[in-house]
N, C-alpha and C positions, 0 to 999 in steps of 0.2 A: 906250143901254140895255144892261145885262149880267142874266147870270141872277139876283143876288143882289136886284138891284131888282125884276126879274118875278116873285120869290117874294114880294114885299111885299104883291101883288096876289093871295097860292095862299091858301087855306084850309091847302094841307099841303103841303110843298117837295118836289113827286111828281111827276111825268111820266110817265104812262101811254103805255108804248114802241108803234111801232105793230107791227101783228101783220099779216104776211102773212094774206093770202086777209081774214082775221078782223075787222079794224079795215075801219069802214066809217063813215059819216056819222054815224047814231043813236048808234054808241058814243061816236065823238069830241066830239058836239054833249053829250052824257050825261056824257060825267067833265068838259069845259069846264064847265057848270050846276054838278058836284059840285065844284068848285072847286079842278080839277089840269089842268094843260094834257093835253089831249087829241089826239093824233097818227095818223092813217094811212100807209102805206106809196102812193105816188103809183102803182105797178102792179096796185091793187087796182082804180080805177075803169078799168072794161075796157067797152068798146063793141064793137059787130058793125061790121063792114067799110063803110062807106059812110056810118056814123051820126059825129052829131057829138059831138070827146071826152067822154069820160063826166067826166072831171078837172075838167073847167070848170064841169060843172054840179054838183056834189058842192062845190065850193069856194063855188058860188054861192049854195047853200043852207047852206053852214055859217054863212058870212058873214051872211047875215040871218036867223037862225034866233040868232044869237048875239046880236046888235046889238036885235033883239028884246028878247031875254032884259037887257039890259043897261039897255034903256030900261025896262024894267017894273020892275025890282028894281036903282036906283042903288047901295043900299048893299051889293049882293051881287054885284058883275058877274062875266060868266064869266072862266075863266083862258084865254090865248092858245091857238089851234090851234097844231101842228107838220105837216110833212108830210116825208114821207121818200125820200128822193133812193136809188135804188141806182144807183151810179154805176161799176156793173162792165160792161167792152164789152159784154155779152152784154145790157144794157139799151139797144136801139134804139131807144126811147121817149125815151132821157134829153132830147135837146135841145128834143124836144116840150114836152114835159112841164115843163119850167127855164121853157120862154117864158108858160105859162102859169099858175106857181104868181109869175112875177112879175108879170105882169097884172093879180093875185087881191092883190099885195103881202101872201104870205103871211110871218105875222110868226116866226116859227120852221122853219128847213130843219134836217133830219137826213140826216145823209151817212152811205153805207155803200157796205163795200166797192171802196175804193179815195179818195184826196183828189186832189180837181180843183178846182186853182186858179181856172178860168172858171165852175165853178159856184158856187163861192163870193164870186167877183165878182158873179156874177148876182143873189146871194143880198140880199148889201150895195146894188146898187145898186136893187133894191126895198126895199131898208129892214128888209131882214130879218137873221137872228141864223143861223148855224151852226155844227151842234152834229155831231163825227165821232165815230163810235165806233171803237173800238179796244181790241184784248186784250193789245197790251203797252206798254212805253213806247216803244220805236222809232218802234211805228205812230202813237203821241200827237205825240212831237217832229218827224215828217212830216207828221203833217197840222195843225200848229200852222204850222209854217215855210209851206206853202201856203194859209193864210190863216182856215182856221175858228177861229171864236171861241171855241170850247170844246169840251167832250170829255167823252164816255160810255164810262165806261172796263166796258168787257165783261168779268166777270172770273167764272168758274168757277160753274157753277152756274143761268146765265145761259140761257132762252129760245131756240130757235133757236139761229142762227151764234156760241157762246158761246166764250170763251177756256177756259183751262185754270189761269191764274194767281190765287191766294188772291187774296180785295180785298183784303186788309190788304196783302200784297206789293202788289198793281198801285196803289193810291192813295198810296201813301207812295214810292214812284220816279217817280209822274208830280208829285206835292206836291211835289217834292226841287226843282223848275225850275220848274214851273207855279204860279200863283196865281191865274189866272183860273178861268173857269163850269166844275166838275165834277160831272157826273153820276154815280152807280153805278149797275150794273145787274148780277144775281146773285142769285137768293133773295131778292129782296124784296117779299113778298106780304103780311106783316105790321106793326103799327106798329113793336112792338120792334128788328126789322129795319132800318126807314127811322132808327132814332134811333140804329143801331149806324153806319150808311153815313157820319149827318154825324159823329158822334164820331171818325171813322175821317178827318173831313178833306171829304169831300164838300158839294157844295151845295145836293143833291138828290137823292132816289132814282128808278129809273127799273123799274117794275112793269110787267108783262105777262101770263103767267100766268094771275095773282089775276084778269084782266080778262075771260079767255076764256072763264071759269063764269059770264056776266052774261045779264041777259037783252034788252043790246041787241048785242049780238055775233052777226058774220057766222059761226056756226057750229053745226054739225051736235049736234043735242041728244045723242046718243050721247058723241058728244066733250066736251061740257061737262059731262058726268056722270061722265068718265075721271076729269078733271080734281079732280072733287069727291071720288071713290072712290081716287084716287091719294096716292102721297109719295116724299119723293126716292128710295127704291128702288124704283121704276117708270120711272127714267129711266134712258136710257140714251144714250150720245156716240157719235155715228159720223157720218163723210163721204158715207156711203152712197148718200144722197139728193137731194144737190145738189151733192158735190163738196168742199163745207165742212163740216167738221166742226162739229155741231149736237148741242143736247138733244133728246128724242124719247122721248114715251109708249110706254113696251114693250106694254102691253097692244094699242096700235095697229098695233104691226108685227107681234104673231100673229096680230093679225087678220085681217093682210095677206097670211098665209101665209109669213110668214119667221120663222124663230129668234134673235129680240133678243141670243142671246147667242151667235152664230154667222153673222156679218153680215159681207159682204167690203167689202174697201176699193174708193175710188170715186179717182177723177179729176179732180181741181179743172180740167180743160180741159173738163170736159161741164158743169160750171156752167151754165143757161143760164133764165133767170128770163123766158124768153117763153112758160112754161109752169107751171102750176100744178099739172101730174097730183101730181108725188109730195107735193105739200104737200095734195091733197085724201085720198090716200089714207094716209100716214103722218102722224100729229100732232104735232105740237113744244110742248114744255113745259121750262119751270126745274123747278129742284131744290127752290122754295119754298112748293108747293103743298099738302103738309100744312095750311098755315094754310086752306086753303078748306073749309069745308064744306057749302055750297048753294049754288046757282044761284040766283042775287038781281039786282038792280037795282047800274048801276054806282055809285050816288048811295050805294046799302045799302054796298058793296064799299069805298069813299070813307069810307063813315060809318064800319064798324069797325076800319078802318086809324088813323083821327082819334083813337078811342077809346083804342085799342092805343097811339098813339103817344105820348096824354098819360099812360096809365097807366104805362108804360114808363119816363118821364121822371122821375113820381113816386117810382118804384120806386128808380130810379138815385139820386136824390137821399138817399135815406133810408139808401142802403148809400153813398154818399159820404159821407155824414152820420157814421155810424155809424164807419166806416174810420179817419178822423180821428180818434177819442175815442180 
């Protein structure tokens, strides 16, 4: 199976990227229904000291909550889950966490932050598909040579951990050698967007964002109304916070009591993802959030994107049309 056939089964060629702290069951079970594969970050399901992992039972309920949905509506089943690997040292969970999403034979892993050939063994030998992200082409042709299936090319603009390189640059050097599963990910909160990603060479666009104004989202209503009340100049890039250089609601770091545009550099050795504080206190956002404007259902969020993407195509058509004469 490769990603071009698993879009045969989307309603829209979208992956809903997962979002720290944010992505949680109800979202991912919610854009799966709306007919985009749906993804969490695997350090989201967190348990108290002695309890048994949260991972397994979150997987267990996606799994039949799905299978559900699949039997009741054959001619509409949902789109596959993903779950997302960070596979930087400072994840002491990884190996836990690998034995259980292959238990679960989960059918799509996303890798970040570093390419580990044994987890992507792990990956295949449950039957599953991995997808690395990456901001440039070095990081694409290393983690292709180690064995992931394809690639989310992070490029400018981009949620979180984002690179700095135009997609039109980063998809046409990773295209130049690759031909297999490409994701984009960058400002893609609207349909126009996802129909600029494949023109541009992609297989698929990879949305985040657009996700976190939803009302099945693991997030603080204050912050989903940033998000509605924001646009790309309320973002701002800095290491600050984890080490890696990220996008980040300015409105949320005054909140914080810091100066968005007076922010010191950070350490990529304090990385350390065994903690949530500054992801609960500063908020991460792309550059594509203009296009949102309420707090709706992910299914709603799905629905005007579909909208968007056929009008979009229309639109294109009629000025290709027209270009020619």
């Amino acid at each position: 199976m490769t990603l071009p056939k698993l879009l045969d089964t989307l309603r829209l060629p979208l992956v809903g990227s997962p979002l720290f702290i944010i992505s949680n069951p109800d979202l991912v079970i919610a854009q799966c229904k709306a007919g985009i594969v749906g993804s969490f970050p695997a350090l989201n399901a967190r348990e108290a000291a002695g309890e048994p992992p949260q991972l397994d039972a979150w997987l267990t309920r996606i799994k039949e909550e799905l299978d559900r949905h699949n039997q009741a509506n054959p001619d509409t089943p949902a789109a596959p889950y993903a779950v997302n690997q960070i596979v930087h040292r400072s994840n002491t969970r990884l190996e836990r966490d690998v034995e259980i999403c292959m238990k679960h034979e989960v059918p799509i892993w996303i890798t970040s932050l570093g390419a580990r050939p044994e987890v992507n063994e792990a990956a295949h030998a449950a039957g599953g598909l991995v997808f690395h992200d990456v901001i440039n082409d070095r990081f694409a042709r290393k983690a292709i040579e180690k064995g992931a299936d394809g690639l989310i090319a992070v490029a400018a603009g981009a949620g979180g951990h984002a690179g700095t390189l135009s997609p039109f640059a980063l998809v046409q050097e990773i295209r130049a050698w690759f031909d297999g599963p490409l994701l984009l990910s960058g400002a893609i909160a609207g349909g126009d967007a996802l129909l600029a990603a494949l023109a541009m060479g992609a297989d698929a666009g990879y949305a985040g964002s657009a996700f976190i104004a939803t009302q099945e989202a693991h997030a603080d209503p204050i912050y989903k109304q940033m998000i509605v009340d924001s646009g790309a100049s309320d973002i701002v890039y800095s290491d600050l916070f984890t080490g890696v250089a990220g996008n980040y609601l300015k409105p949320s770091i005054a909140r914080a009591g810091l100066d968005p545009d007076q922010l010191e550099r950070s350490d990529p050795t304090k990385m350390d993802f065994g903690t949530a504080k500054a992801w609960k206190e500063i908020w991460g956002s792309g550059q594509g959030i203009g296009a949102v404007h309420a707090v709706e259902s992910a299914e709603a969020v799905v629905a005007r994107i579909e909208a968007e993407f056929n009008a979009a195509q229309e639109c294109l058509a009629g000025r290709l049309g027209w270009s020619r004469r």
